[in-house]
N, C-alpha and C positions, 0 to 999 in steps of 0.2 A: 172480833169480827167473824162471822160466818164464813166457813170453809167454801162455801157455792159464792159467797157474794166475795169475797177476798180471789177466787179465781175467776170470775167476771171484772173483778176490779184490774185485775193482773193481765187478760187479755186485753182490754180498752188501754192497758196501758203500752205493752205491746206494738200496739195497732200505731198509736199517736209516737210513739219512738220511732218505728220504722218509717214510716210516713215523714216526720220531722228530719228524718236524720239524711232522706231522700230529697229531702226539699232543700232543707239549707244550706249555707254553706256562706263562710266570709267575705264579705261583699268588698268591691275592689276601693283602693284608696282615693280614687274619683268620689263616688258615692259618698263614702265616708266624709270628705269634704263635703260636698253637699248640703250633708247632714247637719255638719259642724255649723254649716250660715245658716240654716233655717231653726235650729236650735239654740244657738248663742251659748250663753253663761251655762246651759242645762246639758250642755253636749257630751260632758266627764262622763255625766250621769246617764245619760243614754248610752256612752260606749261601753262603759263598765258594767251594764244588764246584758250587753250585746256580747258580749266578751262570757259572760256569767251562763247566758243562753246556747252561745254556740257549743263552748264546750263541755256541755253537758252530750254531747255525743260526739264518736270517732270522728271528728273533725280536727286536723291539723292546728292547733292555735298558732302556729308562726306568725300568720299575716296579720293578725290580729295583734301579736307583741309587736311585731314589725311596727305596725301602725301608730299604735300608741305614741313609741319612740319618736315618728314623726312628726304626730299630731300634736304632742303636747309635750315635747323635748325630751330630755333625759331623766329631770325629777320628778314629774309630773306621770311622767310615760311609764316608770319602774312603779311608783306608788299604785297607779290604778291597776298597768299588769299582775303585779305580785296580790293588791287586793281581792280583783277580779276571781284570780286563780285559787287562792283559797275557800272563798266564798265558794267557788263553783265545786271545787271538791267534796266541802263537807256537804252540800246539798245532794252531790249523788249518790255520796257515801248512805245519805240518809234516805233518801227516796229508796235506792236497792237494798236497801238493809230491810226497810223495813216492808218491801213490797216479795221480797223473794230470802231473805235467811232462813226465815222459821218453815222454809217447804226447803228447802238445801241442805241445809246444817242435819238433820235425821238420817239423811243417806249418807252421809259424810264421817262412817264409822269407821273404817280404816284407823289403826291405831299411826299410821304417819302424819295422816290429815290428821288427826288428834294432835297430837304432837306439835302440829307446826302451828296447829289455833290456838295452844297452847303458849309457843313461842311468841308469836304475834301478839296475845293478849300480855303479854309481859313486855316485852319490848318493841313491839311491833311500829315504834317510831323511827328505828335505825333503820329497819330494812324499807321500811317506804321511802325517810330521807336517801338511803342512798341509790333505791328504783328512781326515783324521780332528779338525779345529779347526772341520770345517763338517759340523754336525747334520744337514743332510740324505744325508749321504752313509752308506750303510747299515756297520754298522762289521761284519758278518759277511762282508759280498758284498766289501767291501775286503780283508780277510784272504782269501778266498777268489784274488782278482784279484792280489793279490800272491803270490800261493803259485804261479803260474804264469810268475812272471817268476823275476829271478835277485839282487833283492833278496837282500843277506846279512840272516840271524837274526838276529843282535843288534843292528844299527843300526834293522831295522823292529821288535825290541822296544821298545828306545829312543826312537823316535820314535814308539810308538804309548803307550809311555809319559806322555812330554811332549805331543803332541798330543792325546788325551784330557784330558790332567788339567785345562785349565781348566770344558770343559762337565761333567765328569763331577761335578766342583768344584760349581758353580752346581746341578746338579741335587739334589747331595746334598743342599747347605744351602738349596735351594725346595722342598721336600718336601711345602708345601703345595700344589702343582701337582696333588700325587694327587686334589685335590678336582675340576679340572677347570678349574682357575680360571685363565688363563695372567697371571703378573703382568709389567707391562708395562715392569720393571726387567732382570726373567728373559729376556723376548722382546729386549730393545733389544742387554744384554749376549749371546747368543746370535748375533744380527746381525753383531755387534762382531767374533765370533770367525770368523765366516762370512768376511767379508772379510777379514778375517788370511789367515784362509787360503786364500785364491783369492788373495789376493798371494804369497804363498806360493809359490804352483804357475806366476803369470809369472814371479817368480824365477828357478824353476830353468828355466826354459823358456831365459830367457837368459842364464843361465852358463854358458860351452862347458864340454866334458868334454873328456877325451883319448883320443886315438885310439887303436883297438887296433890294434898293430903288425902286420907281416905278418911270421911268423918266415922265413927265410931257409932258402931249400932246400940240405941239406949233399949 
């Protein structure tokens, strides 16, 4: 693609981000019901685009696992969140990769940033597994920050797979939280998962990788 038509594409993109990400936001559990009777059988499948849609920008996904939980129990509720959530990752992974790496990645000479795209592209399933094991870490802006490195697709599917699924787990089945109410089993296990995963990331910290060779001039 042409460098004029690829930053024309990239501003309209932009525009439609900002705009989306001002407009929406997860619609309350009323609605959502709503939804559910004039949809019937097809309802999974609308929540799960919904679910797929929303967080594809800074928007909180709570109420949305919250929901699920409600809407469609405990097995049902985990299956669509944890599918949702992946789905929705690799797609931003892919969109920002492939709409803004190849204009980032050039200024991004620093031999540390080398280094750590380096790291990422080797292992870079462990540190997103254990980004994504601690709730405060925004799971949009992650996918966005990995979309910039060189992470492979399918290990940070993987890992964003398994890295979610325990909070996403706990949130389904505390679905009374929607009250406001934090229960102090939900907060302790949350904690629990928090420091997993900040072990997690000294781990990899101190696992060497391997070096990348220098090929040989013929």
């Amino acid at each position: 693609m042409k460098r004029s038509n690829k930053l024309v594409l990239l501003s309209v993109a932009a525009v439609v981000f900002i705009a989306a990400w001002r407009l929406l936001d997860a619609p309350p559990l009323s609605t959502l019901r709503d939804w559910s009777d004039h949809t019937g059988p097809w309802f999974p499948v609308v929540f799960g685009l919904l679910y797929v849609l929303i967080t594809q920008f800074p928007i909180p996904r709570t109420l949305m696992t919250v929901s699920a939980g409600i809407l469609f129990g405990a097995g049902r509720g985990i299956l669509i969140a944890l599918t949702a959530t992946t789905i929705s990752a690799v797609i931003s992974l892919v969109i920002v990769r492939s709409l803004l790496r190849d204009w980032v990645e050039p200024r991004l000479t620093h031999p540390s940033v080398q280094n750590l795209n380096h790291r990422l592209e080797q292992r870079g399933w462990l540190a997103i597994l254990s980004l994504r094991m601690i709730a405060a870490v925004p799971f949009s802006v992650l996918n966005y920050a990995a979309a910039l490195t060189r992470v492979p697709v399918i290990p940070f599917a993987l890992a964003t797979l398994v890295g979610s699924a325990p909070g996403t787990i706990l949130v389904v089945l505390f679905g009374d939280t929607l009250t406001g109410r934090a229960d102090p089993v939900f907060v302790a296990v949350m904690a629990v998962l928090a420091v997993a995963g900040v072990m997690g990331l000294v781990l990899d910290a101190k696992l060497p990788t391997r070096r990348v060779g220098v090929k040989a001039q013929g």
